[in-house]
N, C-alpha and C positions, 0 to 999 in steps of 0.2 A: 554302157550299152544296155539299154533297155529291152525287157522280155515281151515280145509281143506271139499270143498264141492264135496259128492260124488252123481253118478246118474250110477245106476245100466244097466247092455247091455239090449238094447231094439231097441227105436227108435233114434238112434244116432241124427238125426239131429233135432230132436225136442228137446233134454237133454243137447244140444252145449248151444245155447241162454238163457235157465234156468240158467244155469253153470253163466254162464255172467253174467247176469243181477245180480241174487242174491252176488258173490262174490266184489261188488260196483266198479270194475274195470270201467264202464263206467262214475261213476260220478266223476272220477279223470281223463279223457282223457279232452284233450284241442282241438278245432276243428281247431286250425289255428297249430299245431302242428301233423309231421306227426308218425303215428304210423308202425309199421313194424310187419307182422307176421313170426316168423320162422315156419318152418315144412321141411320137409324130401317130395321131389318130387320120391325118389324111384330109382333104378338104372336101366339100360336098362334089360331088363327079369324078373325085378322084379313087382311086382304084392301085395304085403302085406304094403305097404306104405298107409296111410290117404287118404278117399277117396276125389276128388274134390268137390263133394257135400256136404262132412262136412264143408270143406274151406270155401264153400258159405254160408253157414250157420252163420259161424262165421264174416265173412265180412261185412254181412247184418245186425250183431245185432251191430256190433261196430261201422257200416256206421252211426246209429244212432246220435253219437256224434266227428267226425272224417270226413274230407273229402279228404284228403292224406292218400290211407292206400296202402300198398305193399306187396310180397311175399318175406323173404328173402332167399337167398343163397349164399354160396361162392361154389369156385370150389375146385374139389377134390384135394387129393395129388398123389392116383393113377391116373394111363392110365384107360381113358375109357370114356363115354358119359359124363360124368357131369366134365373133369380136364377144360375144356374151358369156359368162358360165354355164348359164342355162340351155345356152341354142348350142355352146361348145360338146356340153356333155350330149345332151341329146345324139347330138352326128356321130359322136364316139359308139354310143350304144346303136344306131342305126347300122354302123360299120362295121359291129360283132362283139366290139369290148364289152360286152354283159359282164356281171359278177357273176355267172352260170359260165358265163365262154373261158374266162380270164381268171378267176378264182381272186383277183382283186379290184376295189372298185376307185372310179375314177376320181380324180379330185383335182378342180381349178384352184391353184393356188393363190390368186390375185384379185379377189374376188367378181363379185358377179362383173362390173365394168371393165375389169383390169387396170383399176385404179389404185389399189388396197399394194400398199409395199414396203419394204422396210430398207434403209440406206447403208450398202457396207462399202467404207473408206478405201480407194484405193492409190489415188495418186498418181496412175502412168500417166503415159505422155498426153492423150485426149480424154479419158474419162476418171474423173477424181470421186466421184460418189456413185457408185450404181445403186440401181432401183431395179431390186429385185422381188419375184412374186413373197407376199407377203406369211402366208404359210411354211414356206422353204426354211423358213430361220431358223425353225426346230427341228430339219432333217439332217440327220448326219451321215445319214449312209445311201449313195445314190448308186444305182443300175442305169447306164447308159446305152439307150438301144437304140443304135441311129442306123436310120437308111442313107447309106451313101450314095450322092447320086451330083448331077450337074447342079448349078445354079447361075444365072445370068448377071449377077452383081459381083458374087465374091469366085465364081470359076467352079467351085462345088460344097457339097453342105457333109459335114461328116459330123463326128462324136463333139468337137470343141462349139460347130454352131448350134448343134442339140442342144448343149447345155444354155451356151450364152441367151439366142436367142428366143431359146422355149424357156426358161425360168426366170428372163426380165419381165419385171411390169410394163402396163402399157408405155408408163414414161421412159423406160428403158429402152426400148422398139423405139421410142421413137427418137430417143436421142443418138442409137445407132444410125438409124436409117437416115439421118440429117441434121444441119446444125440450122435449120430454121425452127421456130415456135409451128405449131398448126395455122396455116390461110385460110381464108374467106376469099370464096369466091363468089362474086358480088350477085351476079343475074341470079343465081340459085337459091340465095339465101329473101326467103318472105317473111325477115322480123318476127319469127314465131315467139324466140325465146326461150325455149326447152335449154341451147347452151349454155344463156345467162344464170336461170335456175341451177341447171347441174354443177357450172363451175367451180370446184372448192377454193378455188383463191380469187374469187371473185372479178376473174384477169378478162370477163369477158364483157364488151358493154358496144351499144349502138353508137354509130357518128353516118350520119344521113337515112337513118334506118338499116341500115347493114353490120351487122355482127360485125366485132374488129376485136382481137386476141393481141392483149396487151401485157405489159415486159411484166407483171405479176405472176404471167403464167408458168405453171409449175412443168406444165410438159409430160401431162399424164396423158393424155392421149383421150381422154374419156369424152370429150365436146367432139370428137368426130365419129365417134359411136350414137350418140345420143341427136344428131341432127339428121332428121328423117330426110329432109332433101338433097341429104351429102353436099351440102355447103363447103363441108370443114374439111378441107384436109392437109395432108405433106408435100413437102418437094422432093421429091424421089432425085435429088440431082447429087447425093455425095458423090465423090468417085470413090471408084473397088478399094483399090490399096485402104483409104480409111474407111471405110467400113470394116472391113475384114479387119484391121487394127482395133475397131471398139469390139468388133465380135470378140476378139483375143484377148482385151480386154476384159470385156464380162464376162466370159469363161474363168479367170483367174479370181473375180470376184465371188463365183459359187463355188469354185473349189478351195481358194486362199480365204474366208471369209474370213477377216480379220473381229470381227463381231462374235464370234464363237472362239473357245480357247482351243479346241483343233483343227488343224485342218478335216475338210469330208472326205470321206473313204467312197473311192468310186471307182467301178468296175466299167472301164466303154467298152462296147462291143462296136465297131463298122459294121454293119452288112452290105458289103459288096456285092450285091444281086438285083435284077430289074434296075440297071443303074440307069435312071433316066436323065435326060435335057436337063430339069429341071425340079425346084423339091417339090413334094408335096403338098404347098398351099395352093399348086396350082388347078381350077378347077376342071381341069379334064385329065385322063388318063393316056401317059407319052408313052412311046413304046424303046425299048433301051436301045443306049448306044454300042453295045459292047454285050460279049457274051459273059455268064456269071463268073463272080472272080470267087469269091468266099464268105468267109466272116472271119475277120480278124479284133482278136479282144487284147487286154489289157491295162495295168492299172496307173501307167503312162501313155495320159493323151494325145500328146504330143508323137510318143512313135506309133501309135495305134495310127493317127491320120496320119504320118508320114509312108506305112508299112500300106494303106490302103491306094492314097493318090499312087506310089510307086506304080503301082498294079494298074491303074487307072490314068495315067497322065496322058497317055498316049493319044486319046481317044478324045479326054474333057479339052487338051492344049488345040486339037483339030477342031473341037466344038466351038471354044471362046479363043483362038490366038490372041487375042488382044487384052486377056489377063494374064498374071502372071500367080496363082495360085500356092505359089510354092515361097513368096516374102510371107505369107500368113503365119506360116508354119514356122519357118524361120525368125518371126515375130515371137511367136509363142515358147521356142525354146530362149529366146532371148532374155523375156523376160521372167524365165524359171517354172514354166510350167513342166517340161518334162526333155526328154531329148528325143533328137531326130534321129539319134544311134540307135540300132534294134536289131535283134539277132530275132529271125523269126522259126517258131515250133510248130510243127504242124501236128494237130492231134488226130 
């Protein structure tokens, strides 16, 4: 039975550092090793994303034993303020994440495209190589600060879609989200050429003047960044159950990273508060389904989201009936990520 520490809504930023200190996360960080936090900077209009002042919060109490610590992110797979590093970072810092607000500074891990990545072996049932952002390979120690909230594909997004989905490369987004290569859509597309250029595996070429993405394609995502008429894009058609199986998958990939000789030491926090519809990439601001539950942490992902949806089911099961949320998790203990057992502590 796994320990999962909870601290009921209140004073958020006094309950961050408690959360810490007690779950012994700090006396396993190394100082000459650098640490990485994920979290979710929010999409342009949105407004329900973690506040900067929590971030500092937490920077200040792991500053303690750490003196490299970072913000992480990749870039998206859609068009919009966060698909570049450049327009990513910027939003972040428009949103408060300054190295003035946050006391540390932001860093896309996948480079400026979200192309840039590096492959760790895994072998489950649907994904055998993830494609992960390309700077993560030298972090051993991650801070996970996820806003827990709904989501319309997988039922809701917590600490394991933080990881999976915020630190795969673009190619990893997109081999989540579907098992087609990137389409051309025909009338949009005027021959310009920008994605034949950008292509690194040269998978893209003309047949009647219309872009067509061919079986060399590596599945980086970056031809639907780079084509200004949004020609290119995905079939948004997996069904939930697998998606949320590659999600589970790439999770086990950042924390099992077979490519490094230990496993990463990481600390999830849930935040159960402002729990909305939907995550954060979406561009306007929902208003919550439910009144605030807490913040639950721990250094077993698996009961930390097991310990949160509990708290939550009620509410996301009324929102999406026609997921079932709860195989995801049951995936994830299955294939050794953590347990669904948890005895929870209230600090």
């Amino acid at each position: 039975m796994s320990r999962v520490l909870f601290s009921p809504p209140g004073d958020i930023t006094h309950s961050i550092p408690r959360l810490i200190e007690a779950s012994g996360f700090l006396d396993r960080l190394n100082y000459r090793k650098k640490l990485g936090i994920k979290l979710h900077f929010g999409e342009d209009g949105n407004r329900n994303y973690l506040k900067p002042e929590y971030v500092r919060a937490a920077v200040e109490t792991v500053g303690r034993r750490v003196t490299d610590c970072a913000l992480l992110e990749t870039c998206t797979l859609y068009r919009g303020s966060r698909a570049t590093a450049v327009t990513h970072a910027a939003l972040a810092l428009r949103h408060g994440f300054t190295l003035q607000a946050v006391l540390a500074p932001v860093e896309i891990i996948d480079g400026e495209q979200g192309d840039e990545f590096y492959e760790v072996p895994v072998n489950l049932a649907l994904v055998k190589r993830a494609r992960l952002g390309r700077k993560l390979r030298h972090i051993h120690f991650l801070l996970n600060l996820a806003h827990f909230k709904g989501h319309f594909v997988t039922g809701f997004g917590g600490v394991l879609k933080n990881l999976a989905m915020g630190l795969a490369a673009k190619g990893g987004k997109l081999e989540m989200h579907s098992l087609y290569k990137p389409q051309v859509t025909e009338k949009k597309c005027t021959s310009c050429g920008t994605c034949v250029e950008y292509c690194p595996s040269q998978a893209i070429d003309f047949i009647k003047e219309v872009a067509h993405v061919g079986r060399s394609c590596l599945g980086c995502g970056g031809c639907i960044m780079v084509c200004r008429q949004g020609a290119i894009g995905i079939k948004w058609d997996e069904a939930s159950e697998s998606v949320s199986r590659k999600v589970i998958e790439y999770a086990f990939a950042v924390l099992r990273d077979s490519t490094n000789p230990e496993p990463r030491i990481c600390l999830n926090m849930n935040f159960a508060i402002n729990i909305t519809p939907n995550c954060d990439c979406m561009g306007t601001t929902e208003e919550p389904i439910m009144p605030d539950v807490g913040i639950f942490a721990s250094l077993d992902p698996v009961a930390c989201e097991q310990a949160a949806f509990d708290r939550a089911r009620t509410a996301l099961n009324k929102l999406y009936p026609h997921l079932d949320p709860q195989r995801a998790i049951d995936y994830a203990e299955e294939i050794g990520l953590g347990s669904r057992q948890y005895e929870l502590e209230t600090i």
